[in-house]
N, CA, C and O of each residue as an XYZ file, in Angstrom:
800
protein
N       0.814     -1.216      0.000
C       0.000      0.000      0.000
C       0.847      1.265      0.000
O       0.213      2.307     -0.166
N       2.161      1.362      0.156
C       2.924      2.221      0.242
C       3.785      2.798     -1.361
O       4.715      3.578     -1.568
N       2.924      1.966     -2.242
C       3.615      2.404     -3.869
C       2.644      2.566     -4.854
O       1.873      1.748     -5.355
N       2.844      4.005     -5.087
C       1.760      4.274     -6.497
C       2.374      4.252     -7.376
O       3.602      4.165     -7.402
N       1.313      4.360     -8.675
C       1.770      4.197    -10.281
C       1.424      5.791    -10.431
O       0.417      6.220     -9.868
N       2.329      6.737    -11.256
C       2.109      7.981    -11.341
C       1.875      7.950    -12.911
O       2.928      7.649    -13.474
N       0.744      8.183    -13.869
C       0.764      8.530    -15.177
C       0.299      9.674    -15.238
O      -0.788     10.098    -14.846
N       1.632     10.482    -16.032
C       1.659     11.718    -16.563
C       1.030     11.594    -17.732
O       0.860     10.597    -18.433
N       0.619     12.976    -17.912
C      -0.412     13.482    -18.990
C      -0.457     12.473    -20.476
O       0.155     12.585    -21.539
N      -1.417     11.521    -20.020
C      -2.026     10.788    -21.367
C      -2.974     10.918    -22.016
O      -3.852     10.131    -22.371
N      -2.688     12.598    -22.289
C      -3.849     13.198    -23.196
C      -3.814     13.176    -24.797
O      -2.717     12.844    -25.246
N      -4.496     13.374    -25.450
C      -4.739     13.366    -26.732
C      -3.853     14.421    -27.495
O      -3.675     14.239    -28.699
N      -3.179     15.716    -26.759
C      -2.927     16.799    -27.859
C      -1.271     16.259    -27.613
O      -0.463     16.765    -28.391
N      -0.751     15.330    -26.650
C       0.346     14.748    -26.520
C       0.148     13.074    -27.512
O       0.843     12.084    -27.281
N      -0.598     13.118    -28.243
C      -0.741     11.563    -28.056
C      -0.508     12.085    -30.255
O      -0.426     13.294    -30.467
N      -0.426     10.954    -31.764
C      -0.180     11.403    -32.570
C      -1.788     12.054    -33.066
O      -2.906     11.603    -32.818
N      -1.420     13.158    -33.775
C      -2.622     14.012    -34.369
C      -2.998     15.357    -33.436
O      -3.431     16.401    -33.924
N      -2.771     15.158    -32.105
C      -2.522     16.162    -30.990
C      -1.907     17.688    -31.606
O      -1.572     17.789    -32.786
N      -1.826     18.707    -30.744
C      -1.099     19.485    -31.186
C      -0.085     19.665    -30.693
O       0.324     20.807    -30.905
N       0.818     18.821    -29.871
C       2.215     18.399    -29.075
C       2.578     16.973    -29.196
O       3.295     16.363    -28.402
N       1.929     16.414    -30.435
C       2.719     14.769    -30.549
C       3.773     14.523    -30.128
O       4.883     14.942    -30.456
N       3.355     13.591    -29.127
C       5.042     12.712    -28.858
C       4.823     11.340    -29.497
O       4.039     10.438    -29.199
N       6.103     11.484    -30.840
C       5.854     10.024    -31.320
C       5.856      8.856    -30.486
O       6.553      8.784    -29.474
N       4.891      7.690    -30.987
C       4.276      6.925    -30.693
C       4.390      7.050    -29.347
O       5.076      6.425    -28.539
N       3.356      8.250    -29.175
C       2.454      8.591    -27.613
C       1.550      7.633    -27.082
O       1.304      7.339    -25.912
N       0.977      7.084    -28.442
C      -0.724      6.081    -28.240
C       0.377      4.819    -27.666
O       0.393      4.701    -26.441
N       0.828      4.355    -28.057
C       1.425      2.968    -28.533
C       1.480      2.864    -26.947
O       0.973      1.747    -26.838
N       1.689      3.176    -25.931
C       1.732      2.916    -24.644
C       0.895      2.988    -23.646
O       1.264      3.318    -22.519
N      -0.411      2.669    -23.964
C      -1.852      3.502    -23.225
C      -1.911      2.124    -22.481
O      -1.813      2.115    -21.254
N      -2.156      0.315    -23.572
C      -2.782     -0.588    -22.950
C      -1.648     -1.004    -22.479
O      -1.872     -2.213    -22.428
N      -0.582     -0.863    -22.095
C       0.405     -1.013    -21.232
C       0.457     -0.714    -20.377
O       0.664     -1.452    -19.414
N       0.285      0.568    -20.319
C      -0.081      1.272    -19.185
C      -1.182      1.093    -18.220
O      -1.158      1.519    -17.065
N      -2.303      0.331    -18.855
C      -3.830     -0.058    -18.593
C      -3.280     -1.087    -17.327
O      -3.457     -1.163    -16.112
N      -2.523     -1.811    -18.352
C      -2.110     -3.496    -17.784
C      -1.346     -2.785    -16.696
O      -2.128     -2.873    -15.749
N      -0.490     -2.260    -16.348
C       0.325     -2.252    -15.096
C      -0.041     -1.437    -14.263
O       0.787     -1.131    -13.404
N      -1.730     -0.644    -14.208
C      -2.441      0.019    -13.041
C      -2.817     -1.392    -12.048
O      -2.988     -1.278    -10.834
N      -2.917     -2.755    -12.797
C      -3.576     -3.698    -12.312
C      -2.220     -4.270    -10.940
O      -2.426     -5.222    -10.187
N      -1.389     -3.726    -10.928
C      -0.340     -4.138     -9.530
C      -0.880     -2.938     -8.962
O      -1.869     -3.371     -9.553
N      -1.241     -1.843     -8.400
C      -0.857     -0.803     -7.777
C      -2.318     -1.130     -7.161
O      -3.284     -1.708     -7.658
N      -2.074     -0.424     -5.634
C      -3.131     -0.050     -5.042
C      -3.157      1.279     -5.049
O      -3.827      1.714     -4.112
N      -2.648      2.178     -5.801
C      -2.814      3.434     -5.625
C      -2.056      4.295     -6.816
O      -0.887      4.665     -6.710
N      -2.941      4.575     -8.033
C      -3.156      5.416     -8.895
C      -3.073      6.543     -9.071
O      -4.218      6.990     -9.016
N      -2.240      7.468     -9.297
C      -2.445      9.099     -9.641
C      -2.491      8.975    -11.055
O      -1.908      8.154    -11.763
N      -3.252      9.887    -11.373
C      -3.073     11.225    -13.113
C      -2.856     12.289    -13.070
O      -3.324     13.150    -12.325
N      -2.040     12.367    -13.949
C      -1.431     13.960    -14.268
C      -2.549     14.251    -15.760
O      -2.912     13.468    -16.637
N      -2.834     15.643    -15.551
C      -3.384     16.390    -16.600
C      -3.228     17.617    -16.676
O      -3.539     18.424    -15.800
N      -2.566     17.943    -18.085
C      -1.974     19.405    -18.559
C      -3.836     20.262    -18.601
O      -4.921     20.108    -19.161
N      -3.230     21.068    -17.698
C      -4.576     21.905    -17.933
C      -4.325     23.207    -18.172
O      -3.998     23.802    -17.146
N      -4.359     23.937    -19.241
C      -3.812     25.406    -19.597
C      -5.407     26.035    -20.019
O      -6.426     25.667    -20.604
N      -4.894     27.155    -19.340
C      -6.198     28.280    -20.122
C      -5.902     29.281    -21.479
O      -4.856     29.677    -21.994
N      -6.592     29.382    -21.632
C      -6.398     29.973    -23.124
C      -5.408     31.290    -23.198
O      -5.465     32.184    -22.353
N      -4.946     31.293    -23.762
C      -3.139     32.343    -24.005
C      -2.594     31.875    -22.891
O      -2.300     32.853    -22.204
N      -2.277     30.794    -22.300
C      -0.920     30.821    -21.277
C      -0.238     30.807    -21.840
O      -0.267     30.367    -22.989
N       1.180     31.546    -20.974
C       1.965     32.139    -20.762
C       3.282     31.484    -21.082
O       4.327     32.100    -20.875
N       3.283     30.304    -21.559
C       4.352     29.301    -22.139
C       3.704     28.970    -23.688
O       4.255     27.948    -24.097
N       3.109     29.284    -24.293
C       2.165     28.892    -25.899
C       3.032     30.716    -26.364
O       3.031     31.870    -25.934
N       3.522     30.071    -27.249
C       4.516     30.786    -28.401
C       3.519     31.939    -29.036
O       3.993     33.039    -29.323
N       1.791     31.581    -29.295
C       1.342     32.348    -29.849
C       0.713     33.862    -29.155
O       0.045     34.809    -29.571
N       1.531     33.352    -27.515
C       1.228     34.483    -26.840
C       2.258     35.315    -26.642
O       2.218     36.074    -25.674
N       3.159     35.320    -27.362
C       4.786     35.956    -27.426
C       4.753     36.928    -29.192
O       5.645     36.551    -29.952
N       4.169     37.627    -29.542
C       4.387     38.348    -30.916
C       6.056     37.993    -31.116
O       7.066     38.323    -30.494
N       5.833     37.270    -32.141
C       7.187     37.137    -33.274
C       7.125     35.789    -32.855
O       6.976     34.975    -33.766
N       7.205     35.329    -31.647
C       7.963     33.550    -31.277
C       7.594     32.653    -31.930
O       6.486     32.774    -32.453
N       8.360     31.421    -32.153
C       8.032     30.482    -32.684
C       8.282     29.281    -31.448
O       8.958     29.442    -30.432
N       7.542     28.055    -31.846
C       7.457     27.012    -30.586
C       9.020     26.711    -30.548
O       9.973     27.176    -31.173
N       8.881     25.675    -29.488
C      10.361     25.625    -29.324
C      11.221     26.530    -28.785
O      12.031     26.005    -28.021
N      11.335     27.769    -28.923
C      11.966     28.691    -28.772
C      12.368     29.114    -27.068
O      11.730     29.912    -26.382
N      12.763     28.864    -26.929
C      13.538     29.482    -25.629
C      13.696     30.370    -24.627
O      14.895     30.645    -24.577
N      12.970     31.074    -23.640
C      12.807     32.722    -23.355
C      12.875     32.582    -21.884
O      12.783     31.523    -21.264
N      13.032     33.666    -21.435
C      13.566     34.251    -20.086
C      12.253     34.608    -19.065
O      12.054     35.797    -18.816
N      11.540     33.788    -18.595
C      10.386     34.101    -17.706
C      10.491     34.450    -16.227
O      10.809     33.356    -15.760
N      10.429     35.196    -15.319
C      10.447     35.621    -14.296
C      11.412     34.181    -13.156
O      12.379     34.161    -12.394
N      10.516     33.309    -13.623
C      11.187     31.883    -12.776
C      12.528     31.094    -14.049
O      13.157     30.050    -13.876
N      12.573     31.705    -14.821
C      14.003     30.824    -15.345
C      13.578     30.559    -16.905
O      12.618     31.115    -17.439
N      14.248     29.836    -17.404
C      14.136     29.471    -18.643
C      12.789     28.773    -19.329
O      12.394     27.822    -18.655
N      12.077     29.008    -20.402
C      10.712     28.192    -20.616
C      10.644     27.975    -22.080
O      10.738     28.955    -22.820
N      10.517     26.992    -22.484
C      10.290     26.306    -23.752
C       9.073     27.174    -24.410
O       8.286     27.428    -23.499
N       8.709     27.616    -25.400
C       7.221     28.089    -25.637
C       6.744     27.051    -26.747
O       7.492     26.783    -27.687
N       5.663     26.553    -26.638
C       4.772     25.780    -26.909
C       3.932     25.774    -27.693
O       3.136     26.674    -27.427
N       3.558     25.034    -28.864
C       2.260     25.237    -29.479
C       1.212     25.111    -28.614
O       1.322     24.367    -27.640
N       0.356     25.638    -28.793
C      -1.225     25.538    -27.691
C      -1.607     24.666    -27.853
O      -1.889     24.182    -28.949
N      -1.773     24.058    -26.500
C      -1.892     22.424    -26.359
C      -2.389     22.549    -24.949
O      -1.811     23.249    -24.118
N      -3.970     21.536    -24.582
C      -3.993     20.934    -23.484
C      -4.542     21.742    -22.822
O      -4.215     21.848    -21.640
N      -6.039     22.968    -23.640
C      -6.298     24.537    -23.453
C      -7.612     23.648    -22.606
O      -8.395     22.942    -23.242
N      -7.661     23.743    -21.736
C      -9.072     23.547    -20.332
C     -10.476     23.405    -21.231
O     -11.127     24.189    -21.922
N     -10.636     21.629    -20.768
C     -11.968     21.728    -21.872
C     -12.131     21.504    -23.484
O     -13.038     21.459    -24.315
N     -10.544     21.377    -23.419
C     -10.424     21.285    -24.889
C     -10.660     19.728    -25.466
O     -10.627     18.937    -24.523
N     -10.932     18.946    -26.999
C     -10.497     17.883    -27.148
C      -9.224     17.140    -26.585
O      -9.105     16.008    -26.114
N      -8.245     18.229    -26.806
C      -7.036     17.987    -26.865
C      -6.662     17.613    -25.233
O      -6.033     16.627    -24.849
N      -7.087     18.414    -24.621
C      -6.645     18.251    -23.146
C      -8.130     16.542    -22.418
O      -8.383     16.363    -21.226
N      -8.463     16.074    -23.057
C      -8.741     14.753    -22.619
C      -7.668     13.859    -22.611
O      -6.517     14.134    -22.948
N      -8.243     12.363    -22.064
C      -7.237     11.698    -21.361
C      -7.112     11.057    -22.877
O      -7.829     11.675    -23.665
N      -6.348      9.927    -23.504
C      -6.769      9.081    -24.405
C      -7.559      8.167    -23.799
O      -7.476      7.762    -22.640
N      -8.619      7.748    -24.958
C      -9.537      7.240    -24.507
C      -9.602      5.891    -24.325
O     -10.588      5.244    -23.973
N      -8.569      5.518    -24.567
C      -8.310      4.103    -24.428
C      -7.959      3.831    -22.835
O      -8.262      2.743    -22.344
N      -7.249      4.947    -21.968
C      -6.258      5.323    -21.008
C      -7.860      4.655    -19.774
O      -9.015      5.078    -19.825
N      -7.294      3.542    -18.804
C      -8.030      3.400    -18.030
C      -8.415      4.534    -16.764
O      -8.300      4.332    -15.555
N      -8.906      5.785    -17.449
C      -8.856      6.463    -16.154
C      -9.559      6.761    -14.865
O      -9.289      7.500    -13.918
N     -10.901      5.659    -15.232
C     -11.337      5.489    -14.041
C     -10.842      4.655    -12.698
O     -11.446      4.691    -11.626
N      -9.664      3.916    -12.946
C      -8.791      3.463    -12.065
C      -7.793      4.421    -11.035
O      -7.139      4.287    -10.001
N      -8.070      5.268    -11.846
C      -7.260      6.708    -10.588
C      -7.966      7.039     -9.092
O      -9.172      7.177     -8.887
N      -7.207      7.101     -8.407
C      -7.407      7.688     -7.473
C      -7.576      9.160     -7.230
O      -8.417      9.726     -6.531
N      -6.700      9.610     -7.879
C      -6.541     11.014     -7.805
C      -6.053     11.634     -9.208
O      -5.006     11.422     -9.820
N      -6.940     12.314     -9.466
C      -6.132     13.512    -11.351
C      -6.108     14.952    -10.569
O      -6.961     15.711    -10.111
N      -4.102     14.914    -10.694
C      -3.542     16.284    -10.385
C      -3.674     17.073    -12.017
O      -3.262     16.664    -13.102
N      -4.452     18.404    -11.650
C      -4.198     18.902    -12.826
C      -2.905     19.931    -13.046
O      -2.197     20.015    -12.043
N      -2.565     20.566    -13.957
C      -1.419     21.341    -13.491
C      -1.177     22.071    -14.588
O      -1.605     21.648    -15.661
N      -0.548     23.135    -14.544
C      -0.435     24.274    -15.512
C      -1.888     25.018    -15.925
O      -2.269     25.210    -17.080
N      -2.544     25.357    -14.798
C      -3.771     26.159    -14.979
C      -3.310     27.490    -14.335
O      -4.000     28.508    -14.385
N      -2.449     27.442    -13.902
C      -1.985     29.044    -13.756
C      -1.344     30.051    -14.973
O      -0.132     29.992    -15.185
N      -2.172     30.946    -15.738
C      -1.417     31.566    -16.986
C      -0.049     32.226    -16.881
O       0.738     32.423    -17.807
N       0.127     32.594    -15.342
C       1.465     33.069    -15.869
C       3.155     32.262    -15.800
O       4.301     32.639    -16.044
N       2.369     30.688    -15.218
C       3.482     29.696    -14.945
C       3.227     28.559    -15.491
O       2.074     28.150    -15.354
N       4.081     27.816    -16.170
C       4.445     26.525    -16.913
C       4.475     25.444    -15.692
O       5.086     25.805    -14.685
N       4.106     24.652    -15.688
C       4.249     23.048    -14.727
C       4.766     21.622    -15.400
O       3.973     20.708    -15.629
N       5.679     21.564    -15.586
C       5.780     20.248    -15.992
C       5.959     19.286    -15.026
O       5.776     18.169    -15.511
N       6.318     19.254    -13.538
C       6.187     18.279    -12.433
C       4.815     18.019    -12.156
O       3.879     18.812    -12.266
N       4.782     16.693    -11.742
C       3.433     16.473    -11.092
C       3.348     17.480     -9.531
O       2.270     17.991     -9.226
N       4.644     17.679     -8.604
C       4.874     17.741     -7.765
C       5.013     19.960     -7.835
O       4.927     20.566     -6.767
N       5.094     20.281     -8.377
C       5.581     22.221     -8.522
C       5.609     22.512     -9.288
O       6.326     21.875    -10.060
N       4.693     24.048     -9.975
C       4.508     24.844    -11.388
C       6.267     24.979    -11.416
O       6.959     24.545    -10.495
N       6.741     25.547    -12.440
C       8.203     25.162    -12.911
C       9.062     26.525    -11.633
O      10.284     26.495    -11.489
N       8.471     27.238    -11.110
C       9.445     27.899    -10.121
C      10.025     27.124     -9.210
O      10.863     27.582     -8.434
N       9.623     25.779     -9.196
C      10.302     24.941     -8.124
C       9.678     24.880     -6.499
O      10.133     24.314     -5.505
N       8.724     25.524     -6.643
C       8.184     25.992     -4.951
C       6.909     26.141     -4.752
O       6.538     26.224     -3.582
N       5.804     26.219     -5.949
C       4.504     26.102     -6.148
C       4.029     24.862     -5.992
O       4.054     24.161     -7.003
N       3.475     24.252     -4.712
C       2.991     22.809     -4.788
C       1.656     22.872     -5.466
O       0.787     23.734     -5.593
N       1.854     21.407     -5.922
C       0.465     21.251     -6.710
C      -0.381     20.324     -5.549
O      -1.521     19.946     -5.814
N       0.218     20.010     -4.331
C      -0.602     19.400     -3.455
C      -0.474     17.797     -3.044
O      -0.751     17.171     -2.021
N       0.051     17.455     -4.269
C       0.349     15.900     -4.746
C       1.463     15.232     -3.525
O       1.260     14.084     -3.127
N       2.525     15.968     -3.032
C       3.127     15.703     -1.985
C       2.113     15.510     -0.504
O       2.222     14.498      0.189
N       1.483     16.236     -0.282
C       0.354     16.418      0.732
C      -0.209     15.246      0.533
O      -0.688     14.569      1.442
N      -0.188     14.869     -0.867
C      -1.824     13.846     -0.951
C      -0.874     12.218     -0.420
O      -1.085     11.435      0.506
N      -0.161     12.237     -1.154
C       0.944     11.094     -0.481
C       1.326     10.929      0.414
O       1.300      9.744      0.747
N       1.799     11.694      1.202
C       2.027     11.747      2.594
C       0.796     11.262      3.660
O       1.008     10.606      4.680
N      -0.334     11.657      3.269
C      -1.225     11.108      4.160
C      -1.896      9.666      3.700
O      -2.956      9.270      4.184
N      -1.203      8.985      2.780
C      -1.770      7.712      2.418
C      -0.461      7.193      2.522
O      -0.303      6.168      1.858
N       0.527      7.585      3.154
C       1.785      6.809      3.498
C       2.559      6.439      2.466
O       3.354      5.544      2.753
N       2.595      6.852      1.295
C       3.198      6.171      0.339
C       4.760      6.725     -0.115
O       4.943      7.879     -0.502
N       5.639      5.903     -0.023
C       6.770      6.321      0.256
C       7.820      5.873     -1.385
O       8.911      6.336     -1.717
N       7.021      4.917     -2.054
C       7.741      4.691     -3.365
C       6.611      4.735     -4.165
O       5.457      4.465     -3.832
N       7.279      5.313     -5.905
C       6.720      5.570     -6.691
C       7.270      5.191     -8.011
O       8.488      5.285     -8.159
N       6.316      4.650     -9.282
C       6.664      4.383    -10.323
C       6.190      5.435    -11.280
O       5.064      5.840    -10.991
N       6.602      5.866    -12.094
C       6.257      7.013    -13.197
C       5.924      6.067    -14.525
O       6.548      5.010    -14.618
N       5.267      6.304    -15.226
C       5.176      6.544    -17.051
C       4.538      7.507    -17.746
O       3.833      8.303    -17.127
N       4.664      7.594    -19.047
C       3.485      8.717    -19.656
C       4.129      9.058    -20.693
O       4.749      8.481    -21.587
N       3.758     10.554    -20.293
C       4.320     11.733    -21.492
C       4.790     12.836    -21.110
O       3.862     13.374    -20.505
N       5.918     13.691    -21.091
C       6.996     13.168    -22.558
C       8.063     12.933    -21.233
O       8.201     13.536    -20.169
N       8.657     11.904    -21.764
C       9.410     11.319    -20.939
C      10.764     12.379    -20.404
O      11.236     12.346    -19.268
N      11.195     13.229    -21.439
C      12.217     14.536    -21.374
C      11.932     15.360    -20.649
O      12.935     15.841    -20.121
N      10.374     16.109    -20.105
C       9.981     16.708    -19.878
C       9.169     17.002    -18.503
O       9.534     17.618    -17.501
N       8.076     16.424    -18.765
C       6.979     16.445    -17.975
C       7.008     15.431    -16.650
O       6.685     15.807    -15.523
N       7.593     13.642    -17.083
C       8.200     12.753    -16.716
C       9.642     12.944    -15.974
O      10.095     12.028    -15.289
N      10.148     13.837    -16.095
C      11.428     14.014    -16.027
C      11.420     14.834    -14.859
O      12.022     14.396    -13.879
N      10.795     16.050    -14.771
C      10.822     17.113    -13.941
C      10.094     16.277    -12.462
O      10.576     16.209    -11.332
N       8.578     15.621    -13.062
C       8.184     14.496    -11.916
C       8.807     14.081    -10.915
O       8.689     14.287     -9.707
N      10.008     13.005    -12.003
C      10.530     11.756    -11.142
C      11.736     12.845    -10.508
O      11.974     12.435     -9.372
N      12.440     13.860    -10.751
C      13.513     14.297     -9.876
C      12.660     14.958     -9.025
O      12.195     14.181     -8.191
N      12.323     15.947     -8.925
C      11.222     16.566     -7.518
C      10.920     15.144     -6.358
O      11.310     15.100     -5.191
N      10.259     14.255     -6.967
C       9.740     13.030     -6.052
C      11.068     12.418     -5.300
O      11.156     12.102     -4.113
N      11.803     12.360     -6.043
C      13.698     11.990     -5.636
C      14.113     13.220     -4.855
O      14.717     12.989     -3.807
N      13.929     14.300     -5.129
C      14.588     15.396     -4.031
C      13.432     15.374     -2.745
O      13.723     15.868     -1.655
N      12.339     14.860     -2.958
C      11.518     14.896     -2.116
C      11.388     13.525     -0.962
O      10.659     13.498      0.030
N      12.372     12.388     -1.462
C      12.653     11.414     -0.794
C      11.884     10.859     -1.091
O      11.848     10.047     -0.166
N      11.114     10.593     -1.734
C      10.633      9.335     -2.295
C      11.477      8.094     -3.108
O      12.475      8.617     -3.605
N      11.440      6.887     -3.367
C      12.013      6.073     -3.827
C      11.217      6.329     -5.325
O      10.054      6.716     -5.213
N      11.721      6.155     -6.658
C      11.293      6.500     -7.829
C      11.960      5.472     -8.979
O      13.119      5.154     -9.246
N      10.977      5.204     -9.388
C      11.391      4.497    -10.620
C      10.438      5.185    -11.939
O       9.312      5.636    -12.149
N      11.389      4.991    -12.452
C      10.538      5.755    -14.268
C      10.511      4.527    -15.341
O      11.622      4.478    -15.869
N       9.830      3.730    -15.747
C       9.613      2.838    -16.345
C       9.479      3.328    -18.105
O       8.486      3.572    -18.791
N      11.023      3.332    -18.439
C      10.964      4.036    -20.177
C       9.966      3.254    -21.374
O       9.243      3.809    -22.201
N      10.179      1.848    -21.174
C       9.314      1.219    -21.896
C       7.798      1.819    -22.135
O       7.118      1.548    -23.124
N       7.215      3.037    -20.610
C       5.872      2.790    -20.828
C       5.941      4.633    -20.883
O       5.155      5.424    -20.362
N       6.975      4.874    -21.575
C       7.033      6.417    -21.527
C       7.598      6.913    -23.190
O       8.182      6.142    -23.951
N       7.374      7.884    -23.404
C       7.491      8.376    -24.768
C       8.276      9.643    -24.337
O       8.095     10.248    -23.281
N       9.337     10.018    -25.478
C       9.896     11.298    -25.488
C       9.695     12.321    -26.316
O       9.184     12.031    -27.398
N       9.974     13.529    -26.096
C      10.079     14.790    -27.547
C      11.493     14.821    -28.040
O      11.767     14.917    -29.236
N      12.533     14.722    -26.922
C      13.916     14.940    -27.655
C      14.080     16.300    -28.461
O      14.541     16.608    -29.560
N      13.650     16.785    -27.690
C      14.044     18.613    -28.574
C      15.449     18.788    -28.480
O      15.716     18.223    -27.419
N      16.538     19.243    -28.964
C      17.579     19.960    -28.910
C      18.399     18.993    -27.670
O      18.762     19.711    -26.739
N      18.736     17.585    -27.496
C      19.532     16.717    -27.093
C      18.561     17.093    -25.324
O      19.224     17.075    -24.287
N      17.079     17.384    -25.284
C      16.770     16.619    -23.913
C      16.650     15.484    -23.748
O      17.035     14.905    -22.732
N      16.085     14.934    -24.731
C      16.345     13.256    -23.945
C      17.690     12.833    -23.313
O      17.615     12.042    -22.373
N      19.013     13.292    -23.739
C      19.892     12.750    -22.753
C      19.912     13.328    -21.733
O      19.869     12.672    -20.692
N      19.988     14.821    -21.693
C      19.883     15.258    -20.365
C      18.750     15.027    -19.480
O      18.840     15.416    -18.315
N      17.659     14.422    -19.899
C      16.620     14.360    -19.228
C      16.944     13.250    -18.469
O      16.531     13.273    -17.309
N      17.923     11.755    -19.019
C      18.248     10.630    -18.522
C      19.304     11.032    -17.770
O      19.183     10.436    -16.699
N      20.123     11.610    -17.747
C      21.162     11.627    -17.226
C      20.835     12.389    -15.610
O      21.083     11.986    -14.474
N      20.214     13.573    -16.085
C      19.431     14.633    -14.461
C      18.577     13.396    -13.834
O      18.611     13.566    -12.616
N      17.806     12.193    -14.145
C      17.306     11.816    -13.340
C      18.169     10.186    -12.410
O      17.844      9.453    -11.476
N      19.190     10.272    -13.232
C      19.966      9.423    -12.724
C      20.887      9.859    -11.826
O      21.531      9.197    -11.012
N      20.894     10.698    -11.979
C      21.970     11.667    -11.118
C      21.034     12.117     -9.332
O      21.511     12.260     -8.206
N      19.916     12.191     -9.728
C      18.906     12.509     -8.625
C      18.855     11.826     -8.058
O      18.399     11.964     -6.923
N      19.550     10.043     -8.803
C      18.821      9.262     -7.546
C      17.476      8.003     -8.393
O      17.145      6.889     -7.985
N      17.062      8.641     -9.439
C      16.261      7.764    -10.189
C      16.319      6.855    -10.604
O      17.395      6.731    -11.189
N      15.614      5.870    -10.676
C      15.674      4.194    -11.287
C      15.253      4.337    -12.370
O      14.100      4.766    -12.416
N      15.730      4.149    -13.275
C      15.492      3.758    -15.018
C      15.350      2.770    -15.191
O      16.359      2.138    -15.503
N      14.531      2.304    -15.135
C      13.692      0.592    -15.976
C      13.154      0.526    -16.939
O      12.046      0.980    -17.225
N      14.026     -0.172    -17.697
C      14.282     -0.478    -19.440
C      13.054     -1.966    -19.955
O      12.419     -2.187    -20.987
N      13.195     -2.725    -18.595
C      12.089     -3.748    -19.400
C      10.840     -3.800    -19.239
O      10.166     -4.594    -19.895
């Protein structure tokens, strides 16, 4: 009772045809289905943005996605608009067993801050609550999968590791973006934290 399964955002505008595809995003849903069936205790992550946040490129005149910029809390990727509250896009895939959750953390509904942890909007110090919620169900180890494994997955499993939790990230059931050489650094920062990388 002390180990949840954490799936990050297995929404549709991350999944292919989305407007943030992570290749073969889908390809890992009934995998994912299958290995809620060990856990007694389920979280979901869901990207929830309101319309012009503050990380979507089309709210920056001139920017293009991808692009790189200087936000009050540090560095921020800007984004095609993806995952807008209510949207198609911001559903779960529908294949994704999500009535098996216990709990759906939503995150990045604040416009003027980006979240890619399940655990803090990207200043590092904004809880999303998810620590609170664990702590009182005792749960002291955690497994990750989802989307995007560079990113969203990434920022997760180190927070949960600086936060003392035991963490494993299961790559098989995770997908990447690999923008501009994050996938290695994304493997390498969470190995360095302390993270378990499980390949089979």
């Amino acid at each position: 009772m002390t180990h949840a399964l954490i799936v990050i955002d297995m929404q549709l505008d991350f999944c292919p045809g989305g407007a943030l595809a992570v290749t073969e995003g889908d390809t890992i849903v009934e995998g994912i289905n299958a290995r809620m069936e060990d856990f007694s205790a389920i979280i979901l992550t869901q990207d929830w943005h309101p319309e012009a946040h503050s990380s979507f490129a089309s709210s920056h005149p001139g920017a293009s996605p991808m692009e790189v910029i200087d936000m009050p809390y540090g560095p921020q990727v800007l984004w095609p608009d993806h995952c807008v509250q209510g949207s198609r896009g911001a559903q779960f895939d529908p294949v994704l067993n999500a009535d098996a959750a216990d709990l759906i953390i939503r995150k990045g509904y604040n416009p003027a801050i980006d979240s890619y942890s399940a655990f803090f909007e990207n200043d590092h110090q904004t809880p999303t609550g998810l620590h609170g919620y664990l702590q009182t169900r005792g749960i002291t180890e955690l497994t990750m999968v989802g989307l995007a494994l560079d990113f969203c997955v990434n920022f997760s499993a180190v927070d949960a590791a600086k936060l003392g939790y035991e963490v494993r990230v299961e790559t098989a059931l995770s997908r990447g973006i690999d923008a501009n050489g994050s996938m290695d650094a994304a493997l390498a920062g969470m190995r360095a934290a302390g993270v378990a990388l499980i390949e089979g």
